[in-house]
C-alpha positions as CSV (number, residue, x, y, z in Angstrom):
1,X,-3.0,-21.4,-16.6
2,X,-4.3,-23.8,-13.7
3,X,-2.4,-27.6,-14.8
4,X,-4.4,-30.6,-13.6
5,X,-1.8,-33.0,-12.3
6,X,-0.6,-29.8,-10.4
7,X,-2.7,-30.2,-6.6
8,X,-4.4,-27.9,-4.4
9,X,-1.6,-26.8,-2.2
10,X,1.1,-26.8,-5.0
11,X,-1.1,-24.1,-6.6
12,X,-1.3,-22.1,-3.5
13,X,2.3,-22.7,-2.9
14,X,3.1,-21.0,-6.5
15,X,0.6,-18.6,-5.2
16,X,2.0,-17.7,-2.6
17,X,5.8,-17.7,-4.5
18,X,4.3,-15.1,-7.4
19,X,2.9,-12.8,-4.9
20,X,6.0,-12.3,-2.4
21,X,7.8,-11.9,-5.9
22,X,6.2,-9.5,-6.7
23,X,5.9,-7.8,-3.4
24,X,9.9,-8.0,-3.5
25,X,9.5,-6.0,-7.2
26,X,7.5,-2.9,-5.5
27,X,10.2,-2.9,-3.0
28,X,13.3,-2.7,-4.5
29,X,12.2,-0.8,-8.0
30,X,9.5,1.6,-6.4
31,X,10.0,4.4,-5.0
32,X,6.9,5.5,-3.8
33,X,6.0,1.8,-2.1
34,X,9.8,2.6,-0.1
35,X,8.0,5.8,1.3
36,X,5.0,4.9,2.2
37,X,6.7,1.4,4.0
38,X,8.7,4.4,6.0
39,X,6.0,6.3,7.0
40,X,4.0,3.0,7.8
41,X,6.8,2.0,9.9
42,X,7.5,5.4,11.2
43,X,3.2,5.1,12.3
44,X,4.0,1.6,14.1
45,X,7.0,3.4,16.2
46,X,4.6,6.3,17.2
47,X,2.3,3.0,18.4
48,X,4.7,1.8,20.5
49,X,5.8,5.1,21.6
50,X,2.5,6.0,22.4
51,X,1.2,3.0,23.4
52,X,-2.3,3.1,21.6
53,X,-4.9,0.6,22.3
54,X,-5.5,-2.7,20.1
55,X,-8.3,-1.1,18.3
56,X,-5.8,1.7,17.4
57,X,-3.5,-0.9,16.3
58,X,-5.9,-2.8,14.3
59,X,-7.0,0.5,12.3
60,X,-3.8,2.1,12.2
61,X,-2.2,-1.3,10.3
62,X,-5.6,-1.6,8.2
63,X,-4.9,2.0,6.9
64,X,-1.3,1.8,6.4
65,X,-2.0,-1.8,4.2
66,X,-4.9,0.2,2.3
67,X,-1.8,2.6,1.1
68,X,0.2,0.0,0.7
69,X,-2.0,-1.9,-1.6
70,X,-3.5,1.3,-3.7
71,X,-0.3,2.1,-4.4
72,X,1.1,-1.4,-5.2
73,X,-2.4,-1.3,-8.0
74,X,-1.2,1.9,-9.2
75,X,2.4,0.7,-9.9
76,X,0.6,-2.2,-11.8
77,X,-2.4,0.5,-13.8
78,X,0.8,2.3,-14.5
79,X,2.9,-0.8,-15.8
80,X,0.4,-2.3,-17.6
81,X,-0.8,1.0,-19.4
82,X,3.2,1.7,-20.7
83,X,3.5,-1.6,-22.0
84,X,0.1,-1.1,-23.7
85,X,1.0,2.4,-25.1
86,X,4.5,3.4,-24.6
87,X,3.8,6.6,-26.2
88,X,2.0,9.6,-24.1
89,X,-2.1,9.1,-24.9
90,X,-4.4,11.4,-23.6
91,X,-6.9,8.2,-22.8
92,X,-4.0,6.4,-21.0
93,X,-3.0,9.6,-19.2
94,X,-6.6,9.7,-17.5
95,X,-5.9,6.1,-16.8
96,X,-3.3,6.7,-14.8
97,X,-4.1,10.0,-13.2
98,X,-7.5,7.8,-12.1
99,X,-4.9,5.1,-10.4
100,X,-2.7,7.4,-8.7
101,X,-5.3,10.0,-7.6
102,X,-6.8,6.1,-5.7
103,X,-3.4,5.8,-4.1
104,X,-3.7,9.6,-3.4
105,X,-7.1,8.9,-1.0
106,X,-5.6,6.4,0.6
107,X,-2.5,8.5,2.1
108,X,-5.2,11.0,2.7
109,X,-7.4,8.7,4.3
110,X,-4.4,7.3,6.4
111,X,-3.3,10.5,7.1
112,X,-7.0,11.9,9.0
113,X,-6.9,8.3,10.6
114,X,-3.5,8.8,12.0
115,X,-4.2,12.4,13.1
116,X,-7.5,11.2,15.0
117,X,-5.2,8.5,16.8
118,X,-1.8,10.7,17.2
119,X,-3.4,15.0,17.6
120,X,-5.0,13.9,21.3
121,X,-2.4,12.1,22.7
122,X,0.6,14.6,21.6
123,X,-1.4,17.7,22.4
124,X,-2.0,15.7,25.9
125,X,1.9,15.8,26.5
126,X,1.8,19.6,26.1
127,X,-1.4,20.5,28.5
């Protein structure tokens, strides 16, 4: 809840405090944000390696932060849903199969991107 003797740039201080909180949460408790920082990271060697353009660059870390962030929203759906409903629910279930199947189009997504940057310029090495 906003205070209002708390100013503008303390509140977006706090801001800034709750969100790399809780981006230290996702990655020390969650496994699935630890693979998909890997494979981001393993796509940013294969940049330099490579050496792919800016525009390569600029889509290749917009794709990787889209998979990042569906699956940061998924942890929550899925956080938020077990504290609502500990138990199994069919309706909750669908909940989070909706979440995770997001997160699942975004590797998907990342992964055509990254073949469309990375198939030419490996098959290139071989002809």
């Amino acid at each position: 809840m906003k205070k209002s003797r708390d100013g503008f740039v303390k509140r977006r201080l706090k801001g800034i405090r709750y969100a790399l909180k809780g981006i230290l949460i996702l990655a020390t408790t969650e496994d699935s944000i630890k693979a998909q920082f890997f494979i981001g990271l393993f796509a940013v060697i294969l940049g330099f390696i490579f050496n792919i353009s800016a525009t390569e660059w600029m889509i290749q870390l917009t794709v990787c932060g889209l998979v990042l962030v569906a699956e940061a929203l998924n942890t929550a759906v899925e956080k938020v849903a077990d504290f609502i409903h500990p138990e199994f629910h069919h309706k909750i279930g669908i909940i989070k199969d909706v979440a995770a199947g997001a997160a699942g189009l975004a590797a998907i997504i990342s992964l055509i991107v990254g073949s469309i940057i990375y198939v030419p310029k490996i098959t290139s090495l071989f002809l």
